[in-house]
C-alpha positions as CSV (number, residue, x, y, z in Angstrom):
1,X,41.3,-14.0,1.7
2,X,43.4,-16.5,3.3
3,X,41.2,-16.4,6.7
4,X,37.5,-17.3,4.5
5,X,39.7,-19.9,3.0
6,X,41.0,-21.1,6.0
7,X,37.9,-21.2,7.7
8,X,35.8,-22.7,4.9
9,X,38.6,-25.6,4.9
10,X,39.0,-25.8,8.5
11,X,34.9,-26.4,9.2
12,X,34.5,-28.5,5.7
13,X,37.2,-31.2,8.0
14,X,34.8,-31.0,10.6
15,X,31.5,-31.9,9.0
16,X,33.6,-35.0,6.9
17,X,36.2,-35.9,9.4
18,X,35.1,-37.1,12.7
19,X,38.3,-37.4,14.4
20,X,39.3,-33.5,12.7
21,X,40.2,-32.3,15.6
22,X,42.7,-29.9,13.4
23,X,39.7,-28.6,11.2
24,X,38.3,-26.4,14.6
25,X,42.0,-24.9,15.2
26,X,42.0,-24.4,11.4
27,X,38.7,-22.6,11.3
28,X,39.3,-20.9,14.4
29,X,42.8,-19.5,13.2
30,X,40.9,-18.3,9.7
31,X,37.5,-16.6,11.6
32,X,40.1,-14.5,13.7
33,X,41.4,-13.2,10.7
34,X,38.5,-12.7,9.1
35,X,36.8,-11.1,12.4
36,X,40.2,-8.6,12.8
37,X,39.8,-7.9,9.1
38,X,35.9,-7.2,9.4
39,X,36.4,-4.3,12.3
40,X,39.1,-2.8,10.3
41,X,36.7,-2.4,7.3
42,X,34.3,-1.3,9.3
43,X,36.6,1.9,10.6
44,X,38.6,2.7,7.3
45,X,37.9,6.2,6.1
46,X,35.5,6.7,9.3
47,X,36.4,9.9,11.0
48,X,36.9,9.9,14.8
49,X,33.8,11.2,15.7
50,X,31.7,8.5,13.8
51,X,33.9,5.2,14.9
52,X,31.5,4.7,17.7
53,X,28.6,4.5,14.9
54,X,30.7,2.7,12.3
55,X,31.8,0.0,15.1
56,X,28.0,-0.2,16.4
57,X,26.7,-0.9,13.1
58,X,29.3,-3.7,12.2
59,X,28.5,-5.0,15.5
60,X,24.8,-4.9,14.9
61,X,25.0,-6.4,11.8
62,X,27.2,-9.2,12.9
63,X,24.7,-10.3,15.8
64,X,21.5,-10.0,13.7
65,X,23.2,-12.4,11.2
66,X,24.1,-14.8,14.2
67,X,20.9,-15.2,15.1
68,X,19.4,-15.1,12.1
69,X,22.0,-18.0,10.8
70,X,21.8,-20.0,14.4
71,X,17.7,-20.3,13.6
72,X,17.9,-21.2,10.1
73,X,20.3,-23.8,11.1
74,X,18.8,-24.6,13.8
75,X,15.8,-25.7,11.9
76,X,17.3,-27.2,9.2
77,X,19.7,-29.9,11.8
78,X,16.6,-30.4,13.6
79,X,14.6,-31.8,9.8
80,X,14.0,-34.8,10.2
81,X,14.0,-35.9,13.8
82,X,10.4,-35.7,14.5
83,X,8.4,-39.0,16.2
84,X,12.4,-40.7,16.5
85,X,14.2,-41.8,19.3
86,X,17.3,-43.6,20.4
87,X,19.6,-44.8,17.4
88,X,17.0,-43.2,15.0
89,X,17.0,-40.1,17.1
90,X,21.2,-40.0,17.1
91,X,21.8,-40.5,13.6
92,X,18.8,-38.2,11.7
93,X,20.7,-35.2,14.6
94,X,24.2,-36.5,13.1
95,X,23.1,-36.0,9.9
96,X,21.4,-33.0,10.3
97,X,24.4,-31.4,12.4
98,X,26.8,-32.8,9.2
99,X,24.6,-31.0,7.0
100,X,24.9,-27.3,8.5
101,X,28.7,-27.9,9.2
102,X,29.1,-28.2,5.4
103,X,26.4,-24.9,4.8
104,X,28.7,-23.4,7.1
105,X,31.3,-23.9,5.0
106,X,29.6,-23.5,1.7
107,X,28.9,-20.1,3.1
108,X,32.4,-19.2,4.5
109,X,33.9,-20.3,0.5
110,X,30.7,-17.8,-1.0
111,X,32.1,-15.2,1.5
112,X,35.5,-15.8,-0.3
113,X,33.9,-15.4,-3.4
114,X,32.3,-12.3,-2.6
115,X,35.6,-11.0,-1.5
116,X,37.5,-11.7,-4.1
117,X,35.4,-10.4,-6.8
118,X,34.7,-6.8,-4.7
119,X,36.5,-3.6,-6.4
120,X,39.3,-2.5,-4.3
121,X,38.8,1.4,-3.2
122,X,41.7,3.6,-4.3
123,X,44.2,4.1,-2.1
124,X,45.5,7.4,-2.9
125,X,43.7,10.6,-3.8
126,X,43.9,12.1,-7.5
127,X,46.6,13.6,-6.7
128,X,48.8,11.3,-5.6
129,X,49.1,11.6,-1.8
130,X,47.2,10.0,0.5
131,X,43.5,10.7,1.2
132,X,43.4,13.0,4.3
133,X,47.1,13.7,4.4
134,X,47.9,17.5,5.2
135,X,49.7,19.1,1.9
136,X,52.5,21.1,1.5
137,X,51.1,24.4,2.2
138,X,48.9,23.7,5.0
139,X,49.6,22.9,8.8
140,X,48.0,19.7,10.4
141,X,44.9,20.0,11.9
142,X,45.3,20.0,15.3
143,X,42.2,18.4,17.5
144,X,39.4,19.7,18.7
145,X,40.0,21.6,21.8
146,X,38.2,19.8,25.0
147,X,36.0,22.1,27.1
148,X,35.6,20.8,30.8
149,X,32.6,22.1,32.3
């Protein structure tokens, strides 16, 4: 939670702040928690033979929404800038690059709003111990064997 917030505050001081130099270490420091946090979601309760699959799809997800979110962004800082030049030209791409940066953020607080309001997943089993732990009566399993050919 504290890495959506920290990024949604971090890039909100850069679109209203031009001198927020403070805002990108902010934002930065928040998306690295947030990215850390993303992978580890992405492998809880995978087993070992599926992580490759489980990291693959979070990684294909996470690229299709970049370029998905670079065009739409794209388009929408280049509104407006059509037939302009020189001051015209600088400030319609200043206020088109001000309005993504707060997007950006509007999106990074609805990320924190979709976060907070998931169900958390139970952490232990019905039980009472922990989902996949070995119980009393039974050994560990041990891996699979590896067969060289």
């Amino acid at each position: 939670m504290s890495g959506f917030a920290g990024g949604a505050v971090g890039t909100a001081a850069l679109g209203v702040d031009k001198d927020a130099g403070y805002g990108l270490i902010v934002s930065g420091l928040g998306q690295g928690i947030v990215w850390t946090a993303m992978w580890i979601t992405a492998a809880t309760g995978t087993g070992p033979e599926e992580q490759g699959v489980a990291n693959g799809a979070a990684s294909t997800g996470l690229n299709l929404g970049n370029a998905i979110g670079l065009a739409v962004f794209t388009a929408l800082a280049d509104r407006g800038t059509d037939g302009k030049s020189g001051e015209a030209l600088r400030a319609a791409t200043a206020d088109g690059e001000f309005l993504v940066v707060l997007l950006t953020a509007a999106a990074m607080a609805g990320g924190l709003l979709i976060a907070l309001t998931l169900r958390r997943q139970q952490l232990s089993a019905p039980d009472g111990t922990e989902p996949g732990a070995p119980t009393a009566d039974t050994e560990p399993a041990s891996p699979p064997a590896l067969t060289v050919r």
